[in-house]
C-alpha atoms as one frame of an Amber mdcrd trajectory, in Angstrom:
protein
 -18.416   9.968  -1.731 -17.163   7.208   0.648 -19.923   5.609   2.805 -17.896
   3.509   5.158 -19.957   0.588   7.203 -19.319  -1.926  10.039 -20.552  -5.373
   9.800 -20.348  -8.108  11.782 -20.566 -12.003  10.567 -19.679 -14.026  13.649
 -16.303 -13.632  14.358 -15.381 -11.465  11.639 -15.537  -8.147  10.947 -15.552
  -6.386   7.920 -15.008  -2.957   7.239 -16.297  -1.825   4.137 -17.311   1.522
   1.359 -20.844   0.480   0.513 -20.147   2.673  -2.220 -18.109  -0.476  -4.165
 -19.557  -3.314  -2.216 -22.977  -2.391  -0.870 -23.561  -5.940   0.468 -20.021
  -7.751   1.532 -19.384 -11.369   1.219 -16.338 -13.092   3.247 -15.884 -15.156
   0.348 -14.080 -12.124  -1.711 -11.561 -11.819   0.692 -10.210 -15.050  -0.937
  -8.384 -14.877  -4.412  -9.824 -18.350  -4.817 -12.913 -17.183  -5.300 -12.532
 -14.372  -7.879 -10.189 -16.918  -9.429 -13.592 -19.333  -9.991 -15.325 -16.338
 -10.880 -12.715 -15.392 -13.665 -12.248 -12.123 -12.753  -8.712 -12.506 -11.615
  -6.493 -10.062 -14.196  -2.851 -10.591 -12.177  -1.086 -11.126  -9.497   1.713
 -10.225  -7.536   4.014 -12.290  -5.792   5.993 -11.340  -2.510   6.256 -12.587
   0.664   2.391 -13.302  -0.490   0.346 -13.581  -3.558  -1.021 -10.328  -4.747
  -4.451 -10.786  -6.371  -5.777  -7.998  -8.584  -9.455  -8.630 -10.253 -12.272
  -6.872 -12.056 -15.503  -6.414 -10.204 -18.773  -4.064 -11.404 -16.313  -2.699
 -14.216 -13.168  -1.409 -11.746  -9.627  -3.166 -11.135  -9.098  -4.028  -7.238
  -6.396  -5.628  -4.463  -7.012  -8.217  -2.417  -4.142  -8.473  -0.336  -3.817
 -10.528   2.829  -1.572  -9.919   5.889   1.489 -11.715   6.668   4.176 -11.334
   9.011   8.024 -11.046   8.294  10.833 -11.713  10.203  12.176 -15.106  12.081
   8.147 -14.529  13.886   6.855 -15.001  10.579   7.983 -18.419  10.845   6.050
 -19.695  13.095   3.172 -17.312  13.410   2.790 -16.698   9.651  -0.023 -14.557
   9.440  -1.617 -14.496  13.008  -1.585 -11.663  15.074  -2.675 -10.874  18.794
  -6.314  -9.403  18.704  -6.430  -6.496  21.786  -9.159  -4.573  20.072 -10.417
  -3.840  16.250  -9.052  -0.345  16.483  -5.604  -1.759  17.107  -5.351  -4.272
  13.960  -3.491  -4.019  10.653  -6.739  -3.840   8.589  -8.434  -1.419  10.435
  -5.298   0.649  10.862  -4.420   0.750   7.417  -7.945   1.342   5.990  -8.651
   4.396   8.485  -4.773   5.822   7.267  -5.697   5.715   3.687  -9.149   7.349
   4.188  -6.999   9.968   6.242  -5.531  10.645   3.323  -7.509  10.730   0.462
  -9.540  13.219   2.304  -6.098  15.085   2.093  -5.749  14.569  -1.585  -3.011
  12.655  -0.971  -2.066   9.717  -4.256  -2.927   6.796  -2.287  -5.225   3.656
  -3.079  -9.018   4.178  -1.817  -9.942   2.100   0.727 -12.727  -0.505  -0.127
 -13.402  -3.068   2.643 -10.957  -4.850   4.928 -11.448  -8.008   7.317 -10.544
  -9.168  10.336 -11.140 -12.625  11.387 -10.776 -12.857  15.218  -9.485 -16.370
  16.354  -9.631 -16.518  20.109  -7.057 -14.420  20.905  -5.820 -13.542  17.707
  -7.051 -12.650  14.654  -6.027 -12.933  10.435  -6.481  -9.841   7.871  -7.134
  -8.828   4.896  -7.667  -5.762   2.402  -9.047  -4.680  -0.901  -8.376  -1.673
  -2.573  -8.529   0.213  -5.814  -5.896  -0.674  -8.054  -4.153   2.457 -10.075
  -5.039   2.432 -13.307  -2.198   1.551 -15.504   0.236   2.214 -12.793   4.000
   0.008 -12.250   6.181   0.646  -9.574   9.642   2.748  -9.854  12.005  -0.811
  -9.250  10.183  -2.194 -12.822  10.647   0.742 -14.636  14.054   1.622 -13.781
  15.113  -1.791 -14.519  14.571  -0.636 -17.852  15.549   2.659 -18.159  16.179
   6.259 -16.676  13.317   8.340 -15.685  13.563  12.109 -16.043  14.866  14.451
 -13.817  11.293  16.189 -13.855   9.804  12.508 -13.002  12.346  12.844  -9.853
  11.410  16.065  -8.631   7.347  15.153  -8.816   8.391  12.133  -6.913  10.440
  14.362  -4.331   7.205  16.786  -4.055   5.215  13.611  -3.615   7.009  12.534
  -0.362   7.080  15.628   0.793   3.158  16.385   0.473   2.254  13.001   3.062
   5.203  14.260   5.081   3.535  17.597   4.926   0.725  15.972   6.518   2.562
  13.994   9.310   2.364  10.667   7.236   4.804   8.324   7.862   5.672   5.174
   5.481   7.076   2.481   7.503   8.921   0.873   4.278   9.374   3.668   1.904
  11.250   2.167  -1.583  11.004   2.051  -4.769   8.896  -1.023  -4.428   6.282
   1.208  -2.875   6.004   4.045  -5.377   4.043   3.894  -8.655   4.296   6.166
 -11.711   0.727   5.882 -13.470   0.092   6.633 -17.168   0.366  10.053 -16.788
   3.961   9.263 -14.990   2.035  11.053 -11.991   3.837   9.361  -8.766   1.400
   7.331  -6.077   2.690   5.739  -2.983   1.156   2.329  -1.822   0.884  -0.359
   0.702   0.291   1.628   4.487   0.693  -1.748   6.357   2.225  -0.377   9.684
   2.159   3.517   8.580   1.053   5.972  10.576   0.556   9.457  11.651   3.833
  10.828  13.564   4.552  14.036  14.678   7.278  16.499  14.990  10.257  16.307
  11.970  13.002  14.288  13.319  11.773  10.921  11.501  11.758  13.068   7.944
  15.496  13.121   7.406  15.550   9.396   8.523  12.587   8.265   6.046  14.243
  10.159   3.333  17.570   8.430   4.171  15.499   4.555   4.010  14.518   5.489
   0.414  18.128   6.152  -0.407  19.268   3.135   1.162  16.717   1.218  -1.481
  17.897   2.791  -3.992  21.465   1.998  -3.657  20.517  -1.343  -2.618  19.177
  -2.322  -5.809  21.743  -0.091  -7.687  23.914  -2.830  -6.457  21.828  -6.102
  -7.362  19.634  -5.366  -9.948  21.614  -3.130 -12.063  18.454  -0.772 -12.191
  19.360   2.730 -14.525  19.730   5.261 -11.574  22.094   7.494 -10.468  23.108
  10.121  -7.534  21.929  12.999 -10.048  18.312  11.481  -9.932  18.481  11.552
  -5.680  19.351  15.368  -6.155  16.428  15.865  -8.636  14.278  13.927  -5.713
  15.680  16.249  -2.759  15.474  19.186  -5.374  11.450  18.143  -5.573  11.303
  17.731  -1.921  12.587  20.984  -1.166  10.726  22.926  -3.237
C-alpha cells in the first residue's frame, strides 16, 4: 500500500512512497550516483538519458525533465515555479497514483523532485520499471504482432479514456507489451484528466498519425488491418 510523504530539504522538495524509499536522498535523483554505486542496468536515450537501476532488489526510472521545442533551446530544462501543485513532477506523480488506484497499467509512482531556483524550478522522477517490458516501435521493427495483441492494446486505450485520462503524446513510443504481451502505457509528462469525449477521436487519430509516421521511416511490420484490430479492441 502506497504511503506517499512530503519532505522538504531547502529548496527542494521531494515527493516520495516511503514504501520504496523510506528515507530520500537528493543524491538518487542523479544517474551519476547509481552509476558509482553500480546499480545502473540501462539506459535510454532521447531528448535525455534514461537511467534504469536496481535498488533493495526492484528495477526503477530516474528520468529528468526537459523541455522541447525552439524554448528548449535556451531554457533546457527550467521551468517557471507558480506553486508545487502546478509542476511537472508533482503533476505527473499525483496522475499516475490516480490511476493505479484505477487499475489502470501504468508505472507506480516512487518519489519525484523539484528543485525551486528563484523563480523557477528543475524536475525529476523515479518510477517502477515494467518488468521485462519493450515498447511497440522496437518490437514492430522486428516483426508483426497479432491481431489479438491489437485489440488488448485497443481495450487498453480505451480503459484510461474510460476514466477521463488523457495522454498528451500517445505513440508507439509510449506503449509497452510486457512478458506476458499484456499492453502498459508510460511517460504522463503533461497528461491529464479531461472531460467530456471530443478529445477521444482526436487522441485516437495522434496514435495513427505515429504509426504511419514510422510506417514511412522505419519500415516497422504494421499494417491498416492491425489499426482495425486496435479500433476493433477499442470498441468493444
Amino acid at each position: 500500500m502506497a504511503n506517499i510523504q512530503e519532505k522538504t530539504l531547502g529548496s527542494k522538495i521531494v515527493l516520495f512512497d516511503a514504501e520504496y524509499f523510506p528515507a530520500p536522498d537528493i543524491r538518487m535523483f542523479s544517474g551519476q550516483y547509481w552509476a558509482e554505486n553500480k546499480q545502473i542496468i540501462g539506459q535510454a536515450h532521447g531528448r535525455g538519458t534514461t537511467y534504469f537501476f536496481a535498488y533493495q532488489q526492484q528495477e526503477f526510472v530516474l528520468r529528468h525533465y526537459l523541455r522541447g521545442g525552439l524554448i528548449g533551446k535556451v531554457l533546457k530544462d527550467q521551468y517557471w515555479f507558480s506553486g508545487l501543485s502546478r509542476t511537472r513532477p508533482w503533476q505527473e506523480f499525483h496522475l499516475l497514483k490516480y490511476m493505479r488506484a484505477k487499475a489502470l497499467p501504468c508505472p507506480i509512482p516512487v518519489a519525484a523532485l523539484v528543485a525551486k531556483h528563484g523563480m523557477t524550478y528543475r524536475g525529476d522522477i523515479i518510477l517502477s520499471k515494467i518488468p521485462g517490458a519493450q515498447d511497440v516501435f522496437t518490437l514492430l521493427l522486428k516483426a508483426s504482432l497479432g491481431a489479438d495483441v491489437w485489440q488488448n492494446i485497443g481495450q487498453v486505450i480505451q480503459r484510461f479514456h474510460q476514466h477521463q485520462v488523457y495522454h498528451h503524446d500517445l505513440n508507439i513510443h509510449n506503449i509497452m507489451l510486457d512478458e506476458q504481451s499484456k499492453p502498459w502505457l508510460i511517460d504522463f509528462d503533461k497528461c491529464e484528466i479531461r472531460q467530456g469525449d471530443k478529445w477521444k477521436a482526436a487522441n485516437l487519430a495522434r496514435l495513427y498519425r505515429s504509426l504511419q509516421k514510422e510506417l514511412a521511416a522505419k519500415h516497422i511490420h504494421w499494417c491498416d488491418a492491425d489499426w482495425q484490430s486496435l479500433r476493433k479492441g477499442y470498441q468493444c
